[in-house]
C-alpha positions as CSV (number, residue, x, y, z in Angstrom):
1,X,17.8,46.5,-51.7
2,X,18.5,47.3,-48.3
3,X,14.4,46.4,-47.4
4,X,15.0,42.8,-49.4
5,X,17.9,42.1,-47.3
6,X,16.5,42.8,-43.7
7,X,13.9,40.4,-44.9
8,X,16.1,37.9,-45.8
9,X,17.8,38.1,-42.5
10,X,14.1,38.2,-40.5
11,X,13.3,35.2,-42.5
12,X,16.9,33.2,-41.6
13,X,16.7,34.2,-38.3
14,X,13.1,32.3,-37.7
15,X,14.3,29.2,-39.8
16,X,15.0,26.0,-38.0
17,X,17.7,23.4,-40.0
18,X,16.7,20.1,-39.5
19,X,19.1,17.7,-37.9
20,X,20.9,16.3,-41.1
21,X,22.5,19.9,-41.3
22,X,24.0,18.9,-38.3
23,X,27.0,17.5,-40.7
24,X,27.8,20.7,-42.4
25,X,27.9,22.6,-39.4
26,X,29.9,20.4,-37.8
27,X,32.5,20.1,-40.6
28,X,32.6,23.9,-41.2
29,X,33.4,24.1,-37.7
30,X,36.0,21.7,-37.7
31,X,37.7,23.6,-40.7
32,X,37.7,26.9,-39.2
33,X,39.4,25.6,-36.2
34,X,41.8,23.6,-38.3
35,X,42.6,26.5,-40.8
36,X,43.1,29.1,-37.9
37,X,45.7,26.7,-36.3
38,X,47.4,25.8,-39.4
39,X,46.8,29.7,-40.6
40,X,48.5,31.0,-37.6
41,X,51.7,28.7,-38.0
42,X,52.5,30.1,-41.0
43,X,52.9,33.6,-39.7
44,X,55.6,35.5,-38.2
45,X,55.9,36.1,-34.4
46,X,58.8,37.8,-33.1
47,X,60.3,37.0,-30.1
48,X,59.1,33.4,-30.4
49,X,55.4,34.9,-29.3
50,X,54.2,32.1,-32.1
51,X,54.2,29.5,-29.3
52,X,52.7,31.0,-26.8
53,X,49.5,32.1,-29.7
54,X,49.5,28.3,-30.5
55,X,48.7,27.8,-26.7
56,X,46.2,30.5,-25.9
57,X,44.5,29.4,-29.5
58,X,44.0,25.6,-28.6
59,X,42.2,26.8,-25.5
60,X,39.5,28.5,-27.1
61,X,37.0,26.8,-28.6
62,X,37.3,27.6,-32.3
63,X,35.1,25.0,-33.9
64,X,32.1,26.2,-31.6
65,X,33.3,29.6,-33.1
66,X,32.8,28.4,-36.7
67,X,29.5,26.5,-36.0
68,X,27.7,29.2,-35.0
69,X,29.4,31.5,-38.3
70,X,28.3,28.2,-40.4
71,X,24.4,27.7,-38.7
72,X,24.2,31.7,-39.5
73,X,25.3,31.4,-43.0
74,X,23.6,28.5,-44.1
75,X,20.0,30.4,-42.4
76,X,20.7,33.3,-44.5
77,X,22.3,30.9,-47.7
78,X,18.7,29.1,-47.9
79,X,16.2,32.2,-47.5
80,X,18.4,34.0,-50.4
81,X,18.5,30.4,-52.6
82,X,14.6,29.7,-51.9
83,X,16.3,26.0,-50.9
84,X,15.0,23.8,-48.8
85,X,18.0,21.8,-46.6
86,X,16.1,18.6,-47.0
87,X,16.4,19.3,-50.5
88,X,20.8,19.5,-51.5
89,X,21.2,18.4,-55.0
90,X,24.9,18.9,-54.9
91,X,28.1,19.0,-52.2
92,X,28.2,22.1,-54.8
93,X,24.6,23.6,-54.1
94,X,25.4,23.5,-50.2
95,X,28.5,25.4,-50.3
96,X,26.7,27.6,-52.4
97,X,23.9,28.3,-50.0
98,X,26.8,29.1,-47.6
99,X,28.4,31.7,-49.5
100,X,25.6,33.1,-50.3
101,X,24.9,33.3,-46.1
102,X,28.5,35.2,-46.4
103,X,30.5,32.0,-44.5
104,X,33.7,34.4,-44.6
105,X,31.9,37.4,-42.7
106,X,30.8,35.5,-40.2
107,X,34.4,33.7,-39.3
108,X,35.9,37.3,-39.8
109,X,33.9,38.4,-36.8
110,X,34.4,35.1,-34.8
111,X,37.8,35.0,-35.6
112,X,38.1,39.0,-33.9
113,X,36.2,37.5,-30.5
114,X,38.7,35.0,-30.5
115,X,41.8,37.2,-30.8
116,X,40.4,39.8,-28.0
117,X,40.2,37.0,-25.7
118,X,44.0,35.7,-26.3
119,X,46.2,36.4,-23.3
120,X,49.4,37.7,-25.7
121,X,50.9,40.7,-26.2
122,X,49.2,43.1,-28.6
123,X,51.7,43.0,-31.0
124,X,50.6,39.1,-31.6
125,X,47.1,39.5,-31.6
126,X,47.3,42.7,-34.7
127,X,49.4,40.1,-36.5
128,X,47.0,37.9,-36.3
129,X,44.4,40.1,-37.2
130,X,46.9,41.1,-40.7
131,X,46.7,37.6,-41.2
132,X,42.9,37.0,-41.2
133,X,42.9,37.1,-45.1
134,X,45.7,34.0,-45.3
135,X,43.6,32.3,-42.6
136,X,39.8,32.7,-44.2
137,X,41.0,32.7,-47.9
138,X,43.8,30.5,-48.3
139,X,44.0,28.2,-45.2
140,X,40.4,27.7,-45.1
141,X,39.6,27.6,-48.6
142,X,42.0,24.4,-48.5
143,X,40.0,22.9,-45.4
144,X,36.7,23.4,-47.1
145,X,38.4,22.0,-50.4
146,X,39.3,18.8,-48.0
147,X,35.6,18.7,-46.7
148,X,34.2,18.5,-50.3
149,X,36.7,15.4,-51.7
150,X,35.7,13.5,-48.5
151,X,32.2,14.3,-48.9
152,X,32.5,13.2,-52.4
153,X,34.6,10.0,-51.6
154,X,31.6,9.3,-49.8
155,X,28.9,9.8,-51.6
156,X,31.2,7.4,-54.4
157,X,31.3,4.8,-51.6
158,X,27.4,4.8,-50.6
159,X,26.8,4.8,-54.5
160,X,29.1,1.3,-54.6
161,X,27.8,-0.2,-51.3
162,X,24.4,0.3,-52.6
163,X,25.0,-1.9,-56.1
164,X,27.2,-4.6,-53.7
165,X,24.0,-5.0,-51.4
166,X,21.2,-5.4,-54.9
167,X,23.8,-7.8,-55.9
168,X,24.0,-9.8,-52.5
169,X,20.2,-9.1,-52.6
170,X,19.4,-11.0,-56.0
171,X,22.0,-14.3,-55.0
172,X,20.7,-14.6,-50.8
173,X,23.9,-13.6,-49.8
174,X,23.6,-12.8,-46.4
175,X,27.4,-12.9,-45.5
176,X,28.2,-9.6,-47.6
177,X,24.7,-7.9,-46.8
178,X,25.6,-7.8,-42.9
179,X,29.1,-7.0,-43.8
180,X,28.1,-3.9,-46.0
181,X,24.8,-2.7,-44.2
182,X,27.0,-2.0,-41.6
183,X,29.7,0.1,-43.5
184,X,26.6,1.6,-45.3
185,X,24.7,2.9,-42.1
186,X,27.8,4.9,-41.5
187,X,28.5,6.1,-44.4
188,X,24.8,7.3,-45.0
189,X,25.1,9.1,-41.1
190,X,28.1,11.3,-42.1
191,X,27.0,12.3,-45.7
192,X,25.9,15.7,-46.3
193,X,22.0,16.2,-46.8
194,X,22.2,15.4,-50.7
195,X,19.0,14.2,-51.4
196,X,19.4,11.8,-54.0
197,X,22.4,10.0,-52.2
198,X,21.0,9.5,-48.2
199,X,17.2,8.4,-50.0
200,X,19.1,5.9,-52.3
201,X,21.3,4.5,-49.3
202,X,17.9,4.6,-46.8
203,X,16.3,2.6,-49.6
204,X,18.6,0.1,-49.2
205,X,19.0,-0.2,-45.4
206,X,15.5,-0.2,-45.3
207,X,15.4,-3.3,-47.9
208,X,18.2,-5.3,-45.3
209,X,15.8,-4.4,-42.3
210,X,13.1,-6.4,-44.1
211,X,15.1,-8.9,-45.4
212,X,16.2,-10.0,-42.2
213,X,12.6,-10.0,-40.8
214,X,11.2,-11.7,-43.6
215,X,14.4,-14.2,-44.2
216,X,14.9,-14.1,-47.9
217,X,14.5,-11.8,-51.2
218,X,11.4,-12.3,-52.3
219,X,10.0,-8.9,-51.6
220,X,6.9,-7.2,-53.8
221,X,6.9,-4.3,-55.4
222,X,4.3,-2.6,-52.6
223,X,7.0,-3.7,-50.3
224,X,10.0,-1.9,-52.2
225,X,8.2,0.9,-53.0
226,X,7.7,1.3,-49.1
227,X,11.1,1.2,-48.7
228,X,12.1,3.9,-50.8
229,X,9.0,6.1,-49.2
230,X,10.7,5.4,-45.8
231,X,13.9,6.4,-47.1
């Protein structure tokens, strides 16, 4: 058991995440540095120390802190799952591969750096250490909960934008293809790596791209099949 996992870890440790991981990182980050600020207010400091941990906290970089615990997990997540990151399925499957990278672990650890480095009294920073488990279970399992409904909101809008722009494709309408391609492109940027959703929404940009070089619909089916290769 122990020989599997050291080559699990060898194996993670050699792997490079292409840069559409970028967005998980990113917004595992962001929650770890949200739910140790929101984590700490709802503990109790006495002699008003609470303020004074605010301060010191917002100093430190905690979303750096969390991207580096997040990068780690996901390494170790996909050597365990055999996944490739160009290959997501599911917001599900991702946050799997995380867990399985042991996310929580790897915050826990972070998190002690961070409170060694706080300029407060000692009696603040064991608090905060007692309070690690509201922080990284409760606190953060609501961030990460946040992260998955606005990843899901928009892989529902991509999903819409995509039947808007076959519509506008099929009646020339150009007005609502340069209003949505726009909105689209975005969308399609801050989506997790889900493979089925970012191919479907590079399809389509792909398909305004040459329908603004070639001035109307009539494209053949080598040409959309390109597009969808390209995605």
């Amino acid at each position: 058991m122990a020989g599997e996992l050291a080559l699990t870890l060898n194996q993670a440790k050699d792997l490079t995440l292409p840069d559409n991981s970028k967005n998980i990182i990113t917004n595992i980050g962001s929650a770890f540095s949200n739910a140790v600020l929101k984590g700490a207010d709802k503990l109790s400091f006495p002699n008003n120390l609470g303020e004074l941990v605010k301060e010191n906290l917002s100093k430190i970089d905690l979303g750096e802190i969390g991207e580096k615990a997040a990068e780690g997990a996901l390494k170790v997540g996909l050597s365990k799952l055999g996944v490739n990151s160009n290959t997501f399925s599911s917001i599900k499957q991702i946050f799997e591969a995380v867990k399985e990278g042991d996310l929580k672990k790897g915050l826990s650890s972070g998190l002690n750096v961070a409170i060694e480095i706080l300029k407060v009294p000692q009696v603040a920073k064991t608090i905060l250490k007692e309070g690690k488990d509201l922080i990284l279970e409760q606190t953060l399992g609501d961030e990460l909960n946040n992260i998955m409904k606005k990843q899901q909101n928009t892989i529902s809008r991509i999903n819409k934008k995509c039947i808007q722009m076959e519509e506008a494709f099929n009646t020339n309408d150009t007005k609502t293809l340069d209003r949505v391609y726009k909105t689209l492109k975005s969308d399609v940027e801050k989506v997790m790596p889900i493979r089925d959703v970012i191919e479907k929404g590079n399809s389509m940009l792909n398909r305004y791209e040459l329908f603004k070089s070639k001035g109307d619909n009539n494209f053949t089916e080598t040409e959309l099949e390109l597009c969808k290769k390209l995605a």
